[in-house]
C-alpha positions as CSV (number, residue, x, y, z in Angstrom):
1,X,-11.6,-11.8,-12.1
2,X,-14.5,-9.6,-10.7
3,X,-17.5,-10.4,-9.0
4,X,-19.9,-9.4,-10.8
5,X,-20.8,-8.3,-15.0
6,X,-22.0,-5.2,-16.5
7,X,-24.9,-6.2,-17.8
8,X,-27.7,-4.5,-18.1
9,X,-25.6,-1.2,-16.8
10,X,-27.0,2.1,-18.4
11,X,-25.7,5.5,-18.0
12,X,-28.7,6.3,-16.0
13,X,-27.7,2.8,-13.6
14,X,-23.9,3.7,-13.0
15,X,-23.4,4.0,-9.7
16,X,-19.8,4.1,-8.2
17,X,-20.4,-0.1,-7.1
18,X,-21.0,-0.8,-10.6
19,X,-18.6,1.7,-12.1
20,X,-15.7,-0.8,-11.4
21,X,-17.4,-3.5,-13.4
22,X,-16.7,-1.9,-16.9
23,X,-13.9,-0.9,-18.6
24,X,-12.9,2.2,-21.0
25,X,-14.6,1.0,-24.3
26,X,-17.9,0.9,-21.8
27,X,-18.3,4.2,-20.8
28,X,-17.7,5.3,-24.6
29,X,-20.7,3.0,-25.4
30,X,-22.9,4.4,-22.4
31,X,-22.2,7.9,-23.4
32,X,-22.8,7.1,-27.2
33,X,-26.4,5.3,-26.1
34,X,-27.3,7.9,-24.4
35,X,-26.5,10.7,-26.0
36,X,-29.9,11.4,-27.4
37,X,-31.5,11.7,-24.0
38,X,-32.5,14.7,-22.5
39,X,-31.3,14.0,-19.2
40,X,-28.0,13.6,-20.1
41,X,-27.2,17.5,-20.4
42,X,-28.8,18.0,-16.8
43,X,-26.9,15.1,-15.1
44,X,-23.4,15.2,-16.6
45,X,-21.7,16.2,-13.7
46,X,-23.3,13.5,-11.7
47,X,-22.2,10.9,-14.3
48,X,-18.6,12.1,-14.7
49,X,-18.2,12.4,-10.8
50,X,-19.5,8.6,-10.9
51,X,-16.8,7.5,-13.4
52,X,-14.0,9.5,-12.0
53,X,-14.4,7.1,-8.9
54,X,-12.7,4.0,-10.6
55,X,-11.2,6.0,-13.9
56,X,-8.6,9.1,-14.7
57,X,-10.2,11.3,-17.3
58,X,-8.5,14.2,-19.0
59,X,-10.2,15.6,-21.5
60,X,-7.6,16.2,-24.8
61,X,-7.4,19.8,-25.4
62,X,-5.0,19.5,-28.8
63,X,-6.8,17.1,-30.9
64,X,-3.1,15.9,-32.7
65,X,-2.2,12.6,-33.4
66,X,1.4,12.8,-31.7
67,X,-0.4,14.0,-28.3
68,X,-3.3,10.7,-28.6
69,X,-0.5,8.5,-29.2
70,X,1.1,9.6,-25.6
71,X,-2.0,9.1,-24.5
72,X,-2.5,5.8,-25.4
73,X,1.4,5.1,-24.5
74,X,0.4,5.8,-21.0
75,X,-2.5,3.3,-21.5
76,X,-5.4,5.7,-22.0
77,X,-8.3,4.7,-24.7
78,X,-9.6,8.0,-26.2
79,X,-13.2,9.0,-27.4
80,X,-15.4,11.3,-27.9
81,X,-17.7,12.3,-25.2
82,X,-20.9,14.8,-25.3
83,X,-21.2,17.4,-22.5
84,X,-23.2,19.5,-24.3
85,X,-25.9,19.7,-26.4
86,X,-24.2,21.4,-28.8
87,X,-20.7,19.6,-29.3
88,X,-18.9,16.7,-28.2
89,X,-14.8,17.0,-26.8
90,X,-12.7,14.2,-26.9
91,X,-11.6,12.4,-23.7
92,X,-8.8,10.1,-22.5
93,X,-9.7,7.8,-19.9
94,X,-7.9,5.0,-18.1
95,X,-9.3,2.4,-15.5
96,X,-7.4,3.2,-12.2
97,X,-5.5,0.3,-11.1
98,X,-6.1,-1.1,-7.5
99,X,-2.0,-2.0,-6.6
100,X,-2.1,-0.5,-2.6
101,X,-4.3,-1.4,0.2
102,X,-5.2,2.7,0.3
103,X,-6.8,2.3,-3.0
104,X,-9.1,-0.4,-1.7
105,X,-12.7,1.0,-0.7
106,X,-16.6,0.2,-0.2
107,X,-17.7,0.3,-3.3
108,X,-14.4,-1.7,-5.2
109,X,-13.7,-4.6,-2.3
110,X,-16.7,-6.1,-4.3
111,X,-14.9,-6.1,-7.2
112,X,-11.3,-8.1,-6.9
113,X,-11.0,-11.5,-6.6
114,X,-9.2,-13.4,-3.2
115,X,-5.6,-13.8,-5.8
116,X,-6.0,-10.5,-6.2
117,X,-6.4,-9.3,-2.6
118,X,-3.3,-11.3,-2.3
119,X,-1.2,-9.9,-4.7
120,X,-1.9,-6.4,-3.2
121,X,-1.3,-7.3,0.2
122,X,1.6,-8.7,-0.5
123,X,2.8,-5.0,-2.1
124,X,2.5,-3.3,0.8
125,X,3.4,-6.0,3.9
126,X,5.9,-6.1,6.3
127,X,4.0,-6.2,9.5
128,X,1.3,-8.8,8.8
129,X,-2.4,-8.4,8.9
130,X,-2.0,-6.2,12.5
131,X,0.4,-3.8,10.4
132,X,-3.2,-2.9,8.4
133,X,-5.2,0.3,9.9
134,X,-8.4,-0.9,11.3
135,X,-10.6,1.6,8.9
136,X,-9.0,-0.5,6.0
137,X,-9.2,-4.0,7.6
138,X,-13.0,-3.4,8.1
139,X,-12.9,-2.4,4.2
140,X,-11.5,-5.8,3.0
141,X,-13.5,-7.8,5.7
142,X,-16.6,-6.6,4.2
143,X,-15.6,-8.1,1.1
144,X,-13.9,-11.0,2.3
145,X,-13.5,-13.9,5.0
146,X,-10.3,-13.5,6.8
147,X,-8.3,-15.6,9.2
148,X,-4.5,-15.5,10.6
149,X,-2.6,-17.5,12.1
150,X,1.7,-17.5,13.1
151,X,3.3,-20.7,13.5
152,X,6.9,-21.8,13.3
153,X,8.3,-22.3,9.2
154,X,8.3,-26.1,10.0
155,X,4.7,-26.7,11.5
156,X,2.7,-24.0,9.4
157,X,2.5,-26.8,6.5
158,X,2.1,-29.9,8.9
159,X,-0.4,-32.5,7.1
160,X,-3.9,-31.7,8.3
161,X,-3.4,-28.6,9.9
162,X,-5.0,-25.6,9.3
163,X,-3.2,-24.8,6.1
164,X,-3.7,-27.5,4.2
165,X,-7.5,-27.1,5.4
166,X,-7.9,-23.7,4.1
167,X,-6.6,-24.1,1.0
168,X,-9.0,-27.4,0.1
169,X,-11.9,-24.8,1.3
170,X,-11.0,-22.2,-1.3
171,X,-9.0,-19.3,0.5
172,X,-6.2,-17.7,-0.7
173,X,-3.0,-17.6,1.7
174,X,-0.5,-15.1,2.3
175,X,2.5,-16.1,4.4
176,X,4.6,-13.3,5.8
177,X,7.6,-14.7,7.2
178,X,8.6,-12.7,11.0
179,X,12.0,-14.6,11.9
180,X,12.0,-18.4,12.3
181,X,7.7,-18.1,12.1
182,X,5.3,-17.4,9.8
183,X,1.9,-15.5,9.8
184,X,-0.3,-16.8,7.0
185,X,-3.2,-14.4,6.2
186,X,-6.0,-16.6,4.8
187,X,-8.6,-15.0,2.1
188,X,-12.1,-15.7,0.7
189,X,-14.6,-13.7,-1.0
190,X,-17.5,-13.2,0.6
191,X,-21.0,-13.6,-1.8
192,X,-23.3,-10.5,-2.6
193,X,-26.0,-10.6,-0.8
194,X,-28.8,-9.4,-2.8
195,X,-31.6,-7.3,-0.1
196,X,-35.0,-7.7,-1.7
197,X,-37.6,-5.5,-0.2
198,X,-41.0,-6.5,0.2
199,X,-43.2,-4.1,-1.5
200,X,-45.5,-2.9,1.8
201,X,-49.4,-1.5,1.0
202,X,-48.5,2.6,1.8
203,X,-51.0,2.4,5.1
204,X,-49.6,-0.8,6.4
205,X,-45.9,1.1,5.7
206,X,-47.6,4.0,7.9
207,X,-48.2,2.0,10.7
208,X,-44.9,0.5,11.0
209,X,-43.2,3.8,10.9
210,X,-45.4,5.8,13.4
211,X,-43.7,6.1,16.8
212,X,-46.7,7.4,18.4
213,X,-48.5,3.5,17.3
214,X,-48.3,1.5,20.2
215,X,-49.6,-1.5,18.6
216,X,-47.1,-1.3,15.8
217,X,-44.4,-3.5,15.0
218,X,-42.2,-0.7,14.7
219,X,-43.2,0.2,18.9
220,X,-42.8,-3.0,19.4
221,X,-39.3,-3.5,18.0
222,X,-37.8,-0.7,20.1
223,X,-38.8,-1.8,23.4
224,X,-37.0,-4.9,22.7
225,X,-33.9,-3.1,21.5
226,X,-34.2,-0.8,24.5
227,X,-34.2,-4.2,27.0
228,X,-31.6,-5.2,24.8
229,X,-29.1,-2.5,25.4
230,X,-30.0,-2.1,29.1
231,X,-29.1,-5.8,29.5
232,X,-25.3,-5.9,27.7
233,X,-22.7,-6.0,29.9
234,X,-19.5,-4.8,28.8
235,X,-17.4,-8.0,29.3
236,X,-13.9,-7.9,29.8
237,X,-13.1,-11.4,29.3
238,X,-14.6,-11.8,26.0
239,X,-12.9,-8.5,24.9
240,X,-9.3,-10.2,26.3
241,X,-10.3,-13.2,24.2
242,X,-11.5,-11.9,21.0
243,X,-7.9,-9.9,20.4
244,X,-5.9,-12.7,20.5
245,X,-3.7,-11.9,17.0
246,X,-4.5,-15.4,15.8
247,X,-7.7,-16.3,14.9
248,X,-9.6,-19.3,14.0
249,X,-13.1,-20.1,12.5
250,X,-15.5,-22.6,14.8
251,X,-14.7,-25.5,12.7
252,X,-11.0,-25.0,12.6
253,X,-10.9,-24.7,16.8
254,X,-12.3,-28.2,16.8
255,X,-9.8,-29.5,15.0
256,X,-6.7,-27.9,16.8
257,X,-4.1,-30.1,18.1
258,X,-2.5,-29.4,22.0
259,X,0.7,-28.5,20.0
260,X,-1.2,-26.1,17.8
261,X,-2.3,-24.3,21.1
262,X,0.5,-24.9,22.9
263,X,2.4,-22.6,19.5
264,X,-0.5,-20.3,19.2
265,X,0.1,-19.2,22.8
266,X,4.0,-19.4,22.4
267,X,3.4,-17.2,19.2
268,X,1.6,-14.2,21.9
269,X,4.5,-14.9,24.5
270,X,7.0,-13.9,21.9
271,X,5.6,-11.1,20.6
272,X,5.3,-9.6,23.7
């Protein structure tokens, strides 16, 4: 189920976020609307570089109703599109399918739901969430809350544990079995957060901007990033700490039992 709809999306709006919120029949619309409109001649590349982000086209070359039928055996819809003003060529176009974690980027993490995460983590595993390459973890965790933990088969389900209270608060789990333990990968979608600027008179915008201002916010806000920088310590503990392989939200630490330390640790020992 995705995130968001595709309402309101125009040719001129399709960006390669939005892209991923329509499907085949859509861009034939979009095309068809806007068809009439000058700009459409001028910007076509732009436009089909935008839907070639989230869909294969080809364009059909022998218009024949034996070679649109493989097309649409291999799950293509097939149209007409104008890129010219003179003429329009038909097209085949198929939404590409997100079924491995290298398909997953910025613009689509948006755009799946936490089942669906799932389902294509569980595709590729082996390793657990560490198997993952940092560049894509920070691509899902933009999208999504994540949490792991690796517990023994017979305590990961224990009655009030962690588990149990993830899955009341609406995560999706993976468990990736490693031996006589378990790592269960917890997932929940993050909500869009809508930025809303704050429309600034032009010579009050000025002012913020100008470096040479010393009385301007702007000014103002570097020194206090500049004190800030000068004043962070790199700190080794909290670097030890913070990659621990299992992790746990504030809330969840509160509630952690001495055993569930005791196997968190026991879970590190054996590993290394």
């Amino acid at each position: 189920m995705a995130k968001t709809t595709n309402k309101g999306i125009t040719l001129k709006t399709l960006n390669k976020g939005n892209v991923w919120d329509i499907q085949e029949n859509d861009i034939f619309r979009l095309w068809e609307a806007a068809s009439k409109n000058i700009d459409l001649k001028d910007n076509m590349k732009r436009y089909i570089d935008i839907v070639r982000t989230a869909f294969d086209m080809e364009e059909v070359k022998v218009d024949k109703p034996e070679v649109i039928k493989k097309y649409e055996e291999r799950g293509f819809k097939v149209g007409q599109l104008m890129v010219d003003e003179n003429e329009g060529k038909k097209w085949a176009i198929k939404k590409r399918p997100i079924l491995r974690i290298t398909d997953l980027t910025y613009e689509n993490i948006h755009h799946i739901s936490a089942a669906k995460l799932i389902e294509v983590l569980d595709r590729n595993f082996g390793g657990g969430w560490e198997s993952i390459s940092q560049s894509i973890q920070d691509i899902i965790q933009s999208g999504f809350d994540i949490s792991t933990t690796t517990l023994p088969k017979d305590r990961l389900h224990k009655k009030g544990g962690m588990y149990e209270k993830k899955v009341k608060d609406g995560f999706e789990v993976l468990e990736v079995p490693k031996g006589t333990w378990v790592e269960a990968i917890f997932a929940k979608e993050k909500p869009v957060a809508e930025k809303a600027r704050v429309p600034f008179d032009p010579d009050e915008e000025q002012s913020l901007r100008d470096p040479e201002d010393d009385d301007s916010p702007l000014a103002d806000a570097e020194d206090t990033f500049a004190d800030v920088d000068d004043e962070d310590e790199y700190d080794e503990d909290r670097l030890t700490e913070e990659s621990y392989r299992t992790t746990f939200d504030d809330e969840d630490a509160e509630n952690l039992s001495l055993d569930d330390v005791v196997e968190g640790d026991a879970s590190e020992m054996e590993e290394f």
